[in-house]
DOVOTI-145477 format. One line per 4 residues: number of its first residue (from 1); their letters; for each residue y, z, x of N, C-alpha, C, O. Coordinates in Angstrom, 3 decimals, m for minus. Layout:
NUM = A = Y,Z,X,Y,Z,X,Y,Z,X,Y,Z,X ~ ... $
END
This chain:
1 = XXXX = 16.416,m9.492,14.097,15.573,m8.419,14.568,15.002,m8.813,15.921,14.547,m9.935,16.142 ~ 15.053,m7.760,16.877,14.554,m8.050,18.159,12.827,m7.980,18.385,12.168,m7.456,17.487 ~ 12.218,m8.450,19.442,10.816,m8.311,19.389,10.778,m7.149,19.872,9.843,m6.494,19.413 ~ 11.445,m6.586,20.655,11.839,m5.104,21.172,11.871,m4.084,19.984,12.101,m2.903,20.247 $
5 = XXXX = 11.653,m4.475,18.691,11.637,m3.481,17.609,10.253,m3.130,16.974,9.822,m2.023,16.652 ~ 9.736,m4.220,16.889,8.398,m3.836,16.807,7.428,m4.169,17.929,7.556,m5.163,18.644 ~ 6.210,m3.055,18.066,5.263,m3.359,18.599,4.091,m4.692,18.318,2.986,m4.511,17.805 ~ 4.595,m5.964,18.756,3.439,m7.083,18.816,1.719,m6.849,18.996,1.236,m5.776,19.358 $
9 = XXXX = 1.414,m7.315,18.871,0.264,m7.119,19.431,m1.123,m6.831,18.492,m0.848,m6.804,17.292 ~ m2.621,m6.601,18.812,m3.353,m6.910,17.933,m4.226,m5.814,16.838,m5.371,m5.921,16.397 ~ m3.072,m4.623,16.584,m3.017,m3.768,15.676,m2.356,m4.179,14.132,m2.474,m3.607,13.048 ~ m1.636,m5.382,14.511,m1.040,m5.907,13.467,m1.411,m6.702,12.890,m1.814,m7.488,13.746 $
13 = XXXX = m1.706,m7.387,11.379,m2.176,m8.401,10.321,m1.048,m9.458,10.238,m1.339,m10.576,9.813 ~ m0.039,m9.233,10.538,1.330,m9.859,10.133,1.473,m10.566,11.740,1.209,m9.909,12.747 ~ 1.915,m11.948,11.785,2.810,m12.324,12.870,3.832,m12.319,13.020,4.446,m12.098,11.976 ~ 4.527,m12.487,14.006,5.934,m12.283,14.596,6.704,m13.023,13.614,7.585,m12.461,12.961 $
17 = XXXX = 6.453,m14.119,13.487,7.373,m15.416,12.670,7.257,m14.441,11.219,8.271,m13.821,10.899 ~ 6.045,m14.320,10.375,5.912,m13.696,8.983,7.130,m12.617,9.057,7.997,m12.692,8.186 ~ 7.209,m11.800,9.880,7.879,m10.120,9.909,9.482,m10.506,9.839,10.331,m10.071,9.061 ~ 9.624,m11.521,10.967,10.977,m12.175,10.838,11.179,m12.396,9.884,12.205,m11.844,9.486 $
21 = XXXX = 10.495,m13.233,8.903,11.182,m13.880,7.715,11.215,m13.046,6.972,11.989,m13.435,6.098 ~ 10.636,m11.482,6.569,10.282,m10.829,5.902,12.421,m9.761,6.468,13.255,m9.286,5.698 ~ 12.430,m9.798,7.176,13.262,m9.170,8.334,14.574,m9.829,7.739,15.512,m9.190,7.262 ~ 14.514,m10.880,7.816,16.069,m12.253,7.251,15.600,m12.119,6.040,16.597,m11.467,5.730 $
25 = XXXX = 15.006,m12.138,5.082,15.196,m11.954,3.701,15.149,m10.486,3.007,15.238,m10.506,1.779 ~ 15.054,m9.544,3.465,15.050,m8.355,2.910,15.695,m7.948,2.215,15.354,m6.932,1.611 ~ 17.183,m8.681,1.930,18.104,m8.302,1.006,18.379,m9.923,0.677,19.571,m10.164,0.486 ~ 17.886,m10.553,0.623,17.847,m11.838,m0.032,18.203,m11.844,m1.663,17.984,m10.779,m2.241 $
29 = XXXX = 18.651,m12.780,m2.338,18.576,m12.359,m4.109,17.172,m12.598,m4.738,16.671,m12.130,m5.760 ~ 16.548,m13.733,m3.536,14.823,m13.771,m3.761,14.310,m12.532,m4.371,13.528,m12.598,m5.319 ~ 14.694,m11.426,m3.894,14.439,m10.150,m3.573,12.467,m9.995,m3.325,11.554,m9.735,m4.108 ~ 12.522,m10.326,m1.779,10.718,m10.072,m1.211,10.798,m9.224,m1.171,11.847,m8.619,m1.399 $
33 = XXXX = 9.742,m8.725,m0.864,9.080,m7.267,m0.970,7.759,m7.062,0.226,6.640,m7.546,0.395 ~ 8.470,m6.241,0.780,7.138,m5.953,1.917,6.318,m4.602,1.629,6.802,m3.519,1.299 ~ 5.092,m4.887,1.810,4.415,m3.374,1.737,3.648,m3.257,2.645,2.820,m4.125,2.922 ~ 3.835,m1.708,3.537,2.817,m1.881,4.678,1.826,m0.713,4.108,2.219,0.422,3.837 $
37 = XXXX = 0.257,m1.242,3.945,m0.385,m0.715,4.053,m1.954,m0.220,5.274,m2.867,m1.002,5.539 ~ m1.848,1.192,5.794,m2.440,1.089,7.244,m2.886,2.669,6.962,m2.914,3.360,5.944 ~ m3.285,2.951,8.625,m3.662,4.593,8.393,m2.776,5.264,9.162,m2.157,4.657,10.037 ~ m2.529,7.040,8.877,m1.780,7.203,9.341,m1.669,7.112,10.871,m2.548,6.873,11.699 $
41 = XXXX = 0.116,7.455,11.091,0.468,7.021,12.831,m0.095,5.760,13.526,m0.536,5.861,14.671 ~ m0.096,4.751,12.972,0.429,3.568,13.428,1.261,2.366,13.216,1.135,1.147,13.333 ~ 2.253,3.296,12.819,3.388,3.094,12.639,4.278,2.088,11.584,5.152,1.235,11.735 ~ 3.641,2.607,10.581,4.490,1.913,8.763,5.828,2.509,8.601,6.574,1.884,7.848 $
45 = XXXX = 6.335,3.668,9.187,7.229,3.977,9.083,8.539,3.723,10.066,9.741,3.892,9.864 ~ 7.996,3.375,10.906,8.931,2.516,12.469,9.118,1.467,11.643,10.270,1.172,11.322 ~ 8.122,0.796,11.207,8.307,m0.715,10.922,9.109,m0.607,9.991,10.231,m0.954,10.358 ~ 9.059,m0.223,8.732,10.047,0.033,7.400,11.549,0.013,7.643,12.418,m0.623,7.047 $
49 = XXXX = 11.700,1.360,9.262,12.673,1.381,9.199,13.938,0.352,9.993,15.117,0.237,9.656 ~ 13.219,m0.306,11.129,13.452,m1.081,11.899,13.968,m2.550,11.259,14.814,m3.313,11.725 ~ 12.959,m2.720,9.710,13.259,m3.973,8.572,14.517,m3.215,7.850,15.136,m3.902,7.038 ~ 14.965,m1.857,8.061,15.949,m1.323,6.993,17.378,m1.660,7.834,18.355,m2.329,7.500 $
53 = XXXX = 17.005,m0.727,9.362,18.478,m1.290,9.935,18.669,m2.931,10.473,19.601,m3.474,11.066 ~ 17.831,m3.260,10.164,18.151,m4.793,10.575,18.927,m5.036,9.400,20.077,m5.468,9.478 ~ 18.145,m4.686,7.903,19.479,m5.120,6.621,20.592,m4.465,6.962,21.494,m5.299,7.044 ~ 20.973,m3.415,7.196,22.079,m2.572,7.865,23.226,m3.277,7.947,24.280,m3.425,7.330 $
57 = XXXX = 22.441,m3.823,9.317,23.111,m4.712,10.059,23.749,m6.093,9.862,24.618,m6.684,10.504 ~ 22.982,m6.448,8.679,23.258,m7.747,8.063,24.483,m7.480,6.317,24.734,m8.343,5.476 ~ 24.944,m6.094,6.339,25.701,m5.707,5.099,25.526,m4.698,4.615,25.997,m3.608,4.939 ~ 24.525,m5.072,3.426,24.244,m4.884,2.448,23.830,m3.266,2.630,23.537,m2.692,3.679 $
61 = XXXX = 23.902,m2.697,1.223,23.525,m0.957,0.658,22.015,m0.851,0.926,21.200,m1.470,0.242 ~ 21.667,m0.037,1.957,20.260,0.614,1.885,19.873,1.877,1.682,20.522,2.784,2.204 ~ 19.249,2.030,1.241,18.344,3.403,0.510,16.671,3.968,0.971,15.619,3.477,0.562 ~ 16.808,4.998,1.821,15.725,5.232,2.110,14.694,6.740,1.750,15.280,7.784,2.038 $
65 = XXXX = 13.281,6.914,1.174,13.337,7.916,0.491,11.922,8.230,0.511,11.259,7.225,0.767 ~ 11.363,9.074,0.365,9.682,9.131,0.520,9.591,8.925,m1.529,10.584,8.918,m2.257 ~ 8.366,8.809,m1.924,7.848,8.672,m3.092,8.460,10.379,m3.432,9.474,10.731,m4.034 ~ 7.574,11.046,m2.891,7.940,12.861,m3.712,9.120,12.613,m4.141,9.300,12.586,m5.358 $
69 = XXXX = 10.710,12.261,m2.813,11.439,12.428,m3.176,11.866,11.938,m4.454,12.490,12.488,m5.361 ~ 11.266,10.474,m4.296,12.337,10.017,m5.659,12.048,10.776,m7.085,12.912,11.154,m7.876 ~ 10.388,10.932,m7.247,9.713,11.725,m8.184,10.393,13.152,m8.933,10.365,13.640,m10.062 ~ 11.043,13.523,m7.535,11.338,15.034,m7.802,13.462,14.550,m8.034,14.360,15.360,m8.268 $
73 = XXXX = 13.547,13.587,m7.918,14.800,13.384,m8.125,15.116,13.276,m9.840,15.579,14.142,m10.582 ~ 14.603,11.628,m10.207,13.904,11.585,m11.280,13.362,12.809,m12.516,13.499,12.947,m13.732 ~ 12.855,13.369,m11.673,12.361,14.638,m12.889,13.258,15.210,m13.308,13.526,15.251,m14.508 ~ 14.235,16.053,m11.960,15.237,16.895,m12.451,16.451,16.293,m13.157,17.020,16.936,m14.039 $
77 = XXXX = 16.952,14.810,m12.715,18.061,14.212,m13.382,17.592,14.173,m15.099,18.299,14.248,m16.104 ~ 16.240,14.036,m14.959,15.105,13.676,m16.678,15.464,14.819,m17.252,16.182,14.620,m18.232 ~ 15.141,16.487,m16.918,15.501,17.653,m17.463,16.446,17.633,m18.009,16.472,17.833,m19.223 ~ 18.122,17.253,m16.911,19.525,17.345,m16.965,19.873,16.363,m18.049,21.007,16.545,m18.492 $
81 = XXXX = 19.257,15.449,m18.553,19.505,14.564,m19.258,20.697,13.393,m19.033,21.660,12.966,m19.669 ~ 19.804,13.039,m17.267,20.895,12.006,m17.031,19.742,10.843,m16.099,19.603,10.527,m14.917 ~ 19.262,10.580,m17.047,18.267,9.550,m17.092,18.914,8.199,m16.115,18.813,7.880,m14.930 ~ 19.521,7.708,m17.159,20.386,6.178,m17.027,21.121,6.553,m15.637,20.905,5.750,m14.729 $
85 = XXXX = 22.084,7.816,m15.286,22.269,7.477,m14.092,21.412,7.652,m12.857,22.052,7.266,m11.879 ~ 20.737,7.897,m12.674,19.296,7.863,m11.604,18.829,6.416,m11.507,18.647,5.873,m10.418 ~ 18.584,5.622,m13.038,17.984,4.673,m12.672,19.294,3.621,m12.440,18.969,3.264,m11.308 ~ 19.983,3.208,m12.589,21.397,2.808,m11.869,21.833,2.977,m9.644,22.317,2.316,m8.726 $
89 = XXXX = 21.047,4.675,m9.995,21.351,4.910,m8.361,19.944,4.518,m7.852,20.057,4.269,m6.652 ~ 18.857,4.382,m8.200,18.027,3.203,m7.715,17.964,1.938,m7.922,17.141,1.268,m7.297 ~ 18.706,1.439,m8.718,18.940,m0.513,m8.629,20.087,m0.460,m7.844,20.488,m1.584,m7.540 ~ 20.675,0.355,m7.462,22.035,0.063,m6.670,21.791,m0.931,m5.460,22.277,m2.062,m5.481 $
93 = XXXX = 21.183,m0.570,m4.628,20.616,m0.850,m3.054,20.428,m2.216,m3.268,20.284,m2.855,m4.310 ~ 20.452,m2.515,m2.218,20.117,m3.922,m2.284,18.561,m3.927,m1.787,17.737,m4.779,m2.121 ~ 18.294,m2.720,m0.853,17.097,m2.352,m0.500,16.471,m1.105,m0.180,16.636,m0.337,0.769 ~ 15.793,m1.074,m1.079,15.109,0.530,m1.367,13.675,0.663,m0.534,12.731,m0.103,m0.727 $
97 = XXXX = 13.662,1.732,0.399,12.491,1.776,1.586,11.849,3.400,0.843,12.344,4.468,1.203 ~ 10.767,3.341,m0.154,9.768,4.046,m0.616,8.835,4.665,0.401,7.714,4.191,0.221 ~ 8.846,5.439,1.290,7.813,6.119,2.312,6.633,6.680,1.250,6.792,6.878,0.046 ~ 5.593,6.848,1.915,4.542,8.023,2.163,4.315,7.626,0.496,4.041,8.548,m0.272 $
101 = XXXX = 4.434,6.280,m0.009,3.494,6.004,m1.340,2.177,6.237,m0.942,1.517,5.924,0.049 ~ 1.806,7.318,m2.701,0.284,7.793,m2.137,m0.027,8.882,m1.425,m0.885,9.677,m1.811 ~ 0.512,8.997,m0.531,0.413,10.358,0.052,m0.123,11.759,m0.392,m1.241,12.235,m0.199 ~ 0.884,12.262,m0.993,0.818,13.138,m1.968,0.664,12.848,m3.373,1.305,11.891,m3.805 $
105 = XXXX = m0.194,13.611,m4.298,m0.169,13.286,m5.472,1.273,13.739,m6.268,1.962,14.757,m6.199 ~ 1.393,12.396,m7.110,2.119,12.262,m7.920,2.238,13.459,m9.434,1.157,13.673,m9.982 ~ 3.445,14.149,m10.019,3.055,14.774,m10.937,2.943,13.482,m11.882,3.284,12.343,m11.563 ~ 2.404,13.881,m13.090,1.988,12.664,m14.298,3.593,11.667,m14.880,3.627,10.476,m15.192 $
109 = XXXX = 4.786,12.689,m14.860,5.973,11.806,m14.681,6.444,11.455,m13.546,7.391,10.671,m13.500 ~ 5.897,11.948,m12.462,6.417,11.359,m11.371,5.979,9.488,m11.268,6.811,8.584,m11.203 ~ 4.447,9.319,m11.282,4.499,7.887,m11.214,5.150,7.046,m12.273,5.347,5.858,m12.016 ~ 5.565,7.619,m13.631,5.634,6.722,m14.809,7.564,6.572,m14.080,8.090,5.465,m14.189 $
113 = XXXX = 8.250,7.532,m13.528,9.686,7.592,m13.081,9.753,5.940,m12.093,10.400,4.895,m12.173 ~ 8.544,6.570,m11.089,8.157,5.604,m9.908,8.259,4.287,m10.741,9.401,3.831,m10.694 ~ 7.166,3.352,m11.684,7.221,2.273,m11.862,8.311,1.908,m12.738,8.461,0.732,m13.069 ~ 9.301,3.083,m13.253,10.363,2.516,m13.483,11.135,2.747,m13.088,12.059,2.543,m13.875 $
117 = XXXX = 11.544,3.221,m11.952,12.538,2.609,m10.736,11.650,1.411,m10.286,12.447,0.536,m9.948 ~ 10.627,1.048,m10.155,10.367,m0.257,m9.668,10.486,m1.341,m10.500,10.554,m2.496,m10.079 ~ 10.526,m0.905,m12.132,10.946,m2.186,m13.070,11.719,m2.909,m13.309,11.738,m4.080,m13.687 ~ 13.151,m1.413,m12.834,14.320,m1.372,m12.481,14.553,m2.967,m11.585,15.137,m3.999,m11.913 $
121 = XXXX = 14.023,m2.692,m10.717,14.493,m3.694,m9.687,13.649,m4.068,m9.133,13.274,m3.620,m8.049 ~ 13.178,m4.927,m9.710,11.449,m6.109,m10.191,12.860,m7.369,m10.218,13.864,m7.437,m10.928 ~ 12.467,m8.032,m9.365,13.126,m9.572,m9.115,14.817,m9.067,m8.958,15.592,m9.626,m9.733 ~ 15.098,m8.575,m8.492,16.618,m8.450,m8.540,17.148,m7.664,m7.647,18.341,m7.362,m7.624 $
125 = XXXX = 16.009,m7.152,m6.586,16.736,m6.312,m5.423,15.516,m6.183,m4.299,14.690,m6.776,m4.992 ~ 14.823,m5.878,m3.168,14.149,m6.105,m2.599,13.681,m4.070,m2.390,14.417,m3.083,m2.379 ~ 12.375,m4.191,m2.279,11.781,m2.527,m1.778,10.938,m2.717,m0.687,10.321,m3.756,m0.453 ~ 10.926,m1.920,m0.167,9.975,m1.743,1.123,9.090,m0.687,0.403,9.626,m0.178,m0.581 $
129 = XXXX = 7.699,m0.216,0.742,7.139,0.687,0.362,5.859,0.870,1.886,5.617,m0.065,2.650 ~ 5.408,1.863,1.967,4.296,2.440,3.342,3.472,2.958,2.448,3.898,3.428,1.393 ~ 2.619,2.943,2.657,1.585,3.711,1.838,0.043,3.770,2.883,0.058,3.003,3.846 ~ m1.236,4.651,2.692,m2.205,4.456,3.219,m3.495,4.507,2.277,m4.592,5.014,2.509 $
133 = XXXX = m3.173,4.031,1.482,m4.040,4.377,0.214,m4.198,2.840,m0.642,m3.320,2.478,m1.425 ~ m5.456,2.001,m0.367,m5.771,1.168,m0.115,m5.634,0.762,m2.685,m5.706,1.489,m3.676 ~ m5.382,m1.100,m2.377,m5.101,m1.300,m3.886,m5.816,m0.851,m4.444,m5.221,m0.468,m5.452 ~ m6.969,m0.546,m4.529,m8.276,m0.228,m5.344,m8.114,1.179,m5.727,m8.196,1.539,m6.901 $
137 = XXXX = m7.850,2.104,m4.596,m7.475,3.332,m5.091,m6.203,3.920,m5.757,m6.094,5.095,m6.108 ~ m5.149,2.850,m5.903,m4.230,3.068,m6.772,m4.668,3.970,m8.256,m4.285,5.116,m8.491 ~ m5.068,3.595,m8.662,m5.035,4.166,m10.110,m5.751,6.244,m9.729,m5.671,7.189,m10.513 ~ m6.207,6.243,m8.651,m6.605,7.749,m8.482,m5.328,8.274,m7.850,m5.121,9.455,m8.130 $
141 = XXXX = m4.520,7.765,m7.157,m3.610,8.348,m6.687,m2.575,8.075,m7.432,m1.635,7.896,m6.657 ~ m2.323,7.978,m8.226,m0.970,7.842,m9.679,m1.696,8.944,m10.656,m1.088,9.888,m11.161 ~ m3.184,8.656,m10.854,m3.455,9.840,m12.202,m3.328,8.730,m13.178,m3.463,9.128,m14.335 ~ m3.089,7.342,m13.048,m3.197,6.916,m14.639,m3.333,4.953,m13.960,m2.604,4.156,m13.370 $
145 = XXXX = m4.644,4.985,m14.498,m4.821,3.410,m14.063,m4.205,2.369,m14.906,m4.506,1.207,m14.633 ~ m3.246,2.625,m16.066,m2.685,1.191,m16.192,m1.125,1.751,m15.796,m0.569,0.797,m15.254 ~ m0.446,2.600,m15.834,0.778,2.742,m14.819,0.446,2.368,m13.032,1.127,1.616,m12.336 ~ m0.373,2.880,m12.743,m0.947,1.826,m11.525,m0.469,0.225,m11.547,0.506,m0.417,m11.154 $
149 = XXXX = m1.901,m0.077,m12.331,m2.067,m1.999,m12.581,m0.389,m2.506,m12.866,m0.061,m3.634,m12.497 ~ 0.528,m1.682,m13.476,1.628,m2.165,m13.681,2.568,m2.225,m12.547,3.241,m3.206,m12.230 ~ 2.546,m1.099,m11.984,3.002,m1.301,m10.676,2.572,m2.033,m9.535,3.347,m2.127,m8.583 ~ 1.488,m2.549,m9.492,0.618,m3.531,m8.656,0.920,m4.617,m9.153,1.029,m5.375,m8.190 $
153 = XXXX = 1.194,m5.350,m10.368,1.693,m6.481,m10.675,3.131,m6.682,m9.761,3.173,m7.338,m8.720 ~ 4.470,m5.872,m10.466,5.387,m5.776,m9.700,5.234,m6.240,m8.261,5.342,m7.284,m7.618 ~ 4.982,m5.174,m8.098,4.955,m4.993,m6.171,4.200,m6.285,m5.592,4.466,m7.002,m4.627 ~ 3.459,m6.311,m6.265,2.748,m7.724,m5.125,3.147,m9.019,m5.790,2.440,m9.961,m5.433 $
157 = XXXX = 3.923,m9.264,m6.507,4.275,m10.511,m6.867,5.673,m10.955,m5.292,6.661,m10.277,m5.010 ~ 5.507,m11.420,m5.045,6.315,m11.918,m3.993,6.630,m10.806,m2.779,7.644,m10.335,m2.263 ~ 4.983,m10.635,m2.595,5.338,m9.622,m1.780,4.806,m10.299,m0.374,4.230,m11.381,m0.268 ~ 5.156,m9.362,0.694,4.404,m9.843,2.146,4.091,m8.539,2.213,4.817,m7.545,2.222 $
161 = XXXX = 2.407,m8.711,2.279,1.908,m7.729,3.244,1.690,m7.749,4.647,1.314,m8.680,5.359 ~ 2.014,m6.454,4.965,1.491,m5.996,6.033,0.593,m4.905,6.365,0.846,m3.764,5.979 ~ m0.583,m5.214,7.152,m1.574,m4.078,7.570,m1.737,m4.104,9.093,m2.135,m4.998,9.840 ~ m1.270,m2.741,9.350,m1.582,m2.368,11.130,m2.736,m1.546,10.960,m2.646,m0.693,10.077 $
165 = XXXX = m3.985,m1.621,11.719,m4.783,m0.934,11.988,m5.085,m0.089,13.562,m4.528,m0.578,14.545 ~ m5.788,0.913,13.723,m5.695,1.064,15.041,m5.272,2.846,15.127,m4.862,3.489,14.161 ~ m5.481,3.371,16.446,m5.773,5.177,16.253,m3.946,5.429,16.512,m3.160,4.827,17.244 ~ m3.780,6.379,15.725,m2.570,7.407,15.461,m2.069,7.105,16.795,m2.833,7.178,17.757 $
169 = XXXX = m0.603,6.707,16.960,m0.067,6.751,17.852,0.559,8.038,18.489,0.711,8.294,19.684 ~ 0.873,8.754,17.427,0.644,10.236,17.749,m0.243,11.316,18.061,0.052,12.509,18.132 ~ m1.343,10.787,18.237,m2.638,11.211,18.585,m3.199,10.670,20.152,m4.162,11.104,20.784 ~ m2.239,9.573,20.529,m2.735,8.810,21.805,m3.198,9.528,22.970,m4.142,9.201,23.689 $
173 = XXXX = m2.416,10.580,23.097,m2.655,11.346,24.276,m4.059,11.944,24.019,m4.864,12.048,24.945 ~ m4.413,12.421,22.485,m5.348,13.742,22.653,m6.899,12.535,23.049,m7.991,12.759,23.572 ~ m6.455,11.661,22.659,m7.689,10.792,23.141,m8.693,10.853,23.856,m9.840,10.856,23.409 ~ m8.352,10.917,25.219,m9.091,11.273,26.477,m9.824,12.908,26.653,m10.662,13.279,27.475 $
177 = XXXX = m9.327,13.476,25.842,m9.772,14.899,25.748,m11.002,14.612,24.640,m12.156,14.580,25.067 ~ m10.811,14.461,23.601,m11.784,13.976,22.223,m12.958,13.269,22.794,m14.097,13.392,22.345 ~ m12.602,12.455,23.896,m13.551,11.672,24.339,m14.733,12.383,25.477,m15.963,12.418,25.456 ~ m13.687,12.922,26.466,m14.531,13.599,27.022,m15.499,15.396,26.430,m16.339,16.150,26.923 $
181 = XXXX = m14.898,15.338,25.474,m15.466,16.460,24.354,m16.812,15.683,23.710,m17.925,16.209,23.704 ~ m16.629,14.814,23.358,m17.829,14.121,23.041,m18.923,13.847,23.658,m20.077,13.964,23.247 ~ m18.291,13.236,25.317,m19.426,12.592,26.163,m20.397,14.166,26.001,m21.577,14.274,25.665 ~ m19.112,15.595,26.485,m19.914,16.811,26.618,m20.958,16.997,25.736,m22.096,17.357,26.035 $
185 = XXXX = m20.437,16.684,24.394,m21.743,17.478,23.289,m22.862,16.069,23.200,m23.894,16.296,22.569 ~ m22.772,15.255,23.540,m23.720,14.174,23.556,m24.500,14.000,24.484,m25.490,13.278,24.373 ~ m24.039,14.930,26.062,m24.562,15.137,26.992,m26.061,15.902,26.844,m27.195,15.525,27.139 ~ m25.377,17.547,26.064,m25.971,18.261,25.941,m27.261,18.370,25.102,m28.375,18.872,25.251 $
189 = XX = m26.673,17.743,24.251,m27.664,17.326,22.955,m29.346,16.497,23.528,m30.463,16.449,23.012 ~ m28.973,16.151,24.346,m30.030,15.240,24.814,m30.987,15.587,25.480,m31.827,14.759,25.830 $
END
């Protein structure tokens, strides 16, 4: 992975050397596990994907998917009554990149699907996951605090975190406007 892929610098919790190794083992049989947790637009999802085509690049089957999706995949294969093959086409990968965990609420089978595609491939394949929804609030954003705690075991057992902090990079521009909107009403106020 090039340093040209990610943005360095002091928005990030993780160092250069950590991300690398996180970067060269991603499809390891170790199977690590990175999770970036941050706020939105600063960029968990560049990073995810930048650790995905680097595995790419190095072989191996990658899989990339927001949480809804897999949820709503899951459900309907659950209806169809084809359970076993869903969870098969999520251990497949050697590395599965989970977006926008948290995000949206989960339906009540959607998280129980979620921690088992993650049980699935608990020590035996590597996941990426983004999320902005800090450990503590896990159990409000699943709807059920020990399918949570179970999935928090998983996931952080050999995991590397990462946390970028810092304002929406998609927001950068409106900055200077927000600001000078402010000085105005703080002007006035006075």
């Amino acid at each position: 992975m090039s340093p040209k892929v990610i943005p360095w610098g002091p928005r990030t919790t993780a160092t250069q050397a950590a991300l690398r190794e996180v970067a060269g083992s991603a499809c390891s049989p170790a199977a690590s596990r990175a999770r970036n947790r941050c706020p939105p637009g600063v960029g968990k999802r560049m990073l995810a994907v930048a650790l995905a085509r680097s595995a790419v690049g190095a072989g191996p089957r990658v899989y990339f998917t927001t949480a809804a999706e897999l949820a709503a995949k899951c459900h309907k294969v659950a209806v169809e009554g084809r359970w076993s093959s869903i969870m098969r086409f999520f251990a497949g990968p050697r590395l599965l990149v989970i977006d926008e965990l948290g995000y949206l609420p989960l339906p009540g089978d959607g998280a129980s699907a979620l921690l088992q595609v993650i049980n699935q491939r608990y020590l035996k394949s590597s996941t990426i996951r983004t999320t902005n929804v800090g450990i503590a609030d896990w159990a409000g954003a699943f709807g059920d605090a020990t399918v949570a705690a179970a999935m928090l075991d998983r996931l952080l057992h050999r995991a590397a975190v990462v946390g970028i902090d810092g304002p929406s990079y998609r927001l950068r521009s409106h900055q200077p406007h927000a600001d000078n909107l402010r000085k105005g009403v703080i002007g006035h106020a006075g």
